[in-house]
C-alpha positions as CSV (number, residue, x, y, z in Angstrom):
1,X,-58.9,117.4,107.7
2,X,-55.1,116.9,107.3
3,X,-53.0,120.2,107.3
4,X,-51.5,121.3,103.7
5,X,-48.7,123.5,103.5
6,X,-50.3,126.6,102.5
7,X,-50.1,128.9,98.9
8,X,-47.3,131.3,98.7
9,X,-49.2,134.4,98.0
10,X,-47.3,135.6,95.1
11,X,-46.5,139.3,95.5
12,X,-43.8,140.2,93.0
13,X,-43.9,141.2,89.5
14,X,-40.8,140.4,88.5
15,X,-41.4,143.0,85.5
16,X,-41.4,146.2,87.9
17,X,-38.3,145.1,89.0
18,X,-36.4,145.7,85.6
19,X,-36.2,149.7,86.5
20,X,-36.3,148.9,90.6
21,X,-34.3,150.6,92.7
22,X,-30.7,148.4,93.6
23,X,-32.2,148.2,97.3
24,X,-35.9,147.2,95.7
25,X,-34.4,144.7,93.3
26,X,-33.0,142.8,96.0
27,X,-36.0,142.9,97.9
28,X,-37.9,142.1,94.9
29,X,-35.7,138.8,94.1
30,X,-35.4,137.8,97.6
31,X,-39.0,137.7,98.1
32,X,-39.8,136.5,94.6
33,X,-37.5,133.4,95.4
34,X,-39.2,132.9,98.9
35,X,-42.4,132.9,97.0
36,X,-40.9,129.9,94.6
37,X,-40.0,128.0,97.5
38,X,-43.6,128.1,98.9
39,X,-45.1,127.4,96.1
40,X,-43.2,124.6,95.8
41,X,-44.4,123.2,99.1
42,X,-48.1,124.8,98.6
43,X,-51.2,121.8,98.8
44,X,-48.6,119.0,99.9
45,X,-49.2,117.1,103.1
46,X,-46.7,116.7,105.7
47,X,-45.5,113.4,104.6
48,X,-45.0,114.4,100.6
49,X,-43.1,117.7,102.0
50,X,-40.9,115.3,104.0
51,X,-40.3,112.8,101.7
52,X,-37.0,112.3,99.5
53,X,-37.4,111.8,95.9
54,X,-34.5,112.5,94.2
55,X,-32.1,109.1,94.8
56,X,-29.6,108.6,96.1
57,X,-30.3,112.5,98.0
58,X,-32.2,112.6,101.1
59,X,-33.2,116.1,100.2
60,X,-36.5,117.1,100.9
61,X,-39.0,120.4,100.9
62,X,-39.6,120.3,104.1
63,X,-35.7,119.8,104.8
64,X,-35.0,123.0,102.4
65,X,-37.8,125.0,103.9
66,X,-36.0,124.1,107.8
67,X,-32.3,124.7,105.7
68,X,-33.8,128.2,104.7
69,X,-35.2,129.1,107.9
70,X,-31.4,128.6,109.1
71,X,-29.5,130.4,106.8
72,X,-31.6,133.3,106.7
73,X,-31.6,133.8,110.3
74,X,-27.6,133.4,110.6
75,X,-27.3,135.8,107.5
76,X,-29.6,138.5,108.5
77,X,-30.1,138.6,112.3
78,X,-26.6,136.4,113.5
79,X,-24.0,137.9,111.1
80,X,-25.1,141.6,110.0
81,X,-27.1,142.6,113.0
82,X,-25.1,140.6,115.4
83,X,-27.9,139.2,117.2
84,X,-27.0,136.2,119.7
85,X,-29.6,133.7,118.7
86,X,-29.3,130.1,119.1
87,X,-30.5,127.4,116.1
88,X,-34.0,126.7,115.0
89,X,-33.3,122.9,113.9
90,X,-29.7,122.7,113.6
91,X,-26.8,124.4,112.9
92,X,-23.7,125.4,110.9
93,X,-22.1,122.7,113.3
94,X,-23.5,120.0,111.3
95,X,-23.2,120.6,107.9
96,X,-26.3,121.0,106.9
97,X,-28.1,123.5,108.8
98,X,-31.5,122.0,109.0
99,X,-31.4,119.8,106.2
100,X,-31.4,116.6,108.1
101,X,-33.4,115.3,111.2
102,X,-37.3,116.0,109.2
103,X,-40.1,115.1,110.4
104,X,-43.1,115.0,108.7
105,X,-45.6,115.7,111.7
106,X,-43.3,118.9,112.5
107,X,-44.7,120.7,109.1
108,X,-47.1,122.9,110.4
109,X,-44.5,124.4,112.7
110,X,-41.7,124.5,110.4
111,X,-44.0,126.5,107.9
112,X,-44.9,128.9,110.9
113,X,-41.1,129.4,112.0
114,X,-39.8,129.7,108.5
115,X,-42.8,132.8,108.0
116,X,-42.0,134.3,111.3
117,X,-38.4,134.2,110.3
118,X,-38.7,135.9,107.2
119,X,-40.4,138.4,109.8
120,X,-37.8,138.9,111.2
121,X,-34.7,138.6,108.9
122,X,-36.7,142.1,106.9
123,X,-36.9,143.6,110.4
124,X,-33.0,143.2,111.0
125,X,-32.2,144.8,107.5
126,X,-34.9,147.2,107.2
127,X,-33.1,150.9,107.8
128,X,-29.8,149.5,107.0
129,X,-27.8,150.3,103.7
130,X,-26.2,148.2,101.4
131,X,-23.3,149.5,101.9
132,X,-23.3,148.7,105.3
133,X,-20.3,146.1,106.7
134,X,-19.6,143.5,109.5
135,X,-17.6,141.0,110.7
136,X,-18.0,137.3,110.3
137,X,-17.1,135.0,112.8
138,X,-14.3,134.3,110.9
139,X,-13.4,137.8,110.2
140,X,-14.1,138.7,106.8
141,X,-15.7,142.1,106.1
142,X,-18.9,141.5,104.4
143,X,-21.8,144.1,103.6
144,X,-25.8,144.0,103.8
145,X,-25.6,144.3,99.7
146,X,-23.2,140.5,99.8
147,X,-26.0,139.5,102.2
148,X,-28.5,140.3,100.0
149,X,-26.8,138.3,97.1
150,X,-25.7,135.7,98.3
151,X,-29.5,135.1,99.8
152,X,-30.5,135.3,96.4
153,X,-27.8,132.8,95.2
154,X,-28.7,130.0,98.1
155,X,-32.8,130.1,97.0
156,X,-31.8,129.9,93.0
157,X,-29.8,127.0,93.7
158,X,-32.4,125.5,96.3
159,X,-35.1,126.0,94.3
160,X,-33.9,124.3,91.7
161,X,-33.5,121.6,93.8
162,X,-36.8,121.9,94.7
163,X,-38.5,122.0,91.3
164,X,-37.5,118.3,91.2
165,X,-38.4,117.2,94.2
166,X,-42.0,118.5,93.9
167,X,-41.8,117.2,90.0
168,X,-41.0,113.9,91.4
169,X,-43.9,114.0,94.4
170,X,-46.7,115.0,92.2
171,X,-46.0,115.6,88.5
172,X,-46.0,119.7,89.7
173,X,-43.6,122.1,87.6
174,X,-42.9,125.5,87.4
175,X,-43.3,128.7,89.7
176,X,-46.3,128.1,91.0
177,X,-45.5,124.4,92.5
């Protein structure tokens, strides 16, 4: 039997966020917009998750699930809680944090790293307020709240990406892959 990338397991009602908490709306959209991602990817085989689709772009959903894995570990557990970690695929070196380099046999463990980072990313903000600040390597001040939003920002903008992509791989739209 060949490996599929597994359903999201939607969680959020985006409706019970509308009177939320600011801490549980954030949490809310993050996780809403993880969700979207895998539900993009959910059913596909390795070799549709790693394939491009959307010329001249050599963007892919296995690419964007990597690129995620890599920005949401420098965000939450490099920058705010100042963790020394080395990259998972690539890193801000190259441009494209994870983008490039896919392979389509590496699927099942990019799924499993992504997951385990998400993990670990909540673990590295949970207990932390928004209003909490650090450093960037290049010195700017930046809170757990800009973290938060700019998370938020880099999943809208890749899933649109994404809705094509899958649109293009199998005739899939919408939320739900």
């Amino acid at each position: 039997m060949t490996w599929r990338a597994p359903a999201s397991g939607r969680t959020v009602d985006l409706a019970g966020l509308g009177a939320a908490s600011e801490r549980q709306m954030l949490d809310g959209w993050l996780r809403w917009h993880r969700e979207v991602l895998l539900a993009k990817c959910a059913g596909l085989e390795p070799a549709q998750l790693a394939r491009t689709t959307v010329e001249p772009s050599d963007l892919s959903l296995l690419g964007l699930v990597r690129h995620m894995t890599e920005i949401e570990r420098w965000w939450f557990r490099r920058s705010f809680a100042g963790e020394t970690l080395g990259d998972v695929f690539t890193g801000p070196e190259d441009g494209n944090e994870g983008l490039d380099g896919v392979e389509a046999e590496d699927a099942p463990e990019v799924f499993e790293r992504f997951r385990a980072e998400l993990v670990l990313c909540d673990a590295a903000a949970a207990g932390h307020g928004l209003d909490e600040t650090f450093l960037t390597a290049r010195g700017v001040l930046l809170s757990l709240r800009w973290v938060y939003v700019a998370m938020i920002q880099e999943y809208a903008r890749h899933n649109g990406h994404a809705d094509l992509l899958r649109e293009r791989t199998d005739g899939a739209t919408g939320d739900s892959g």
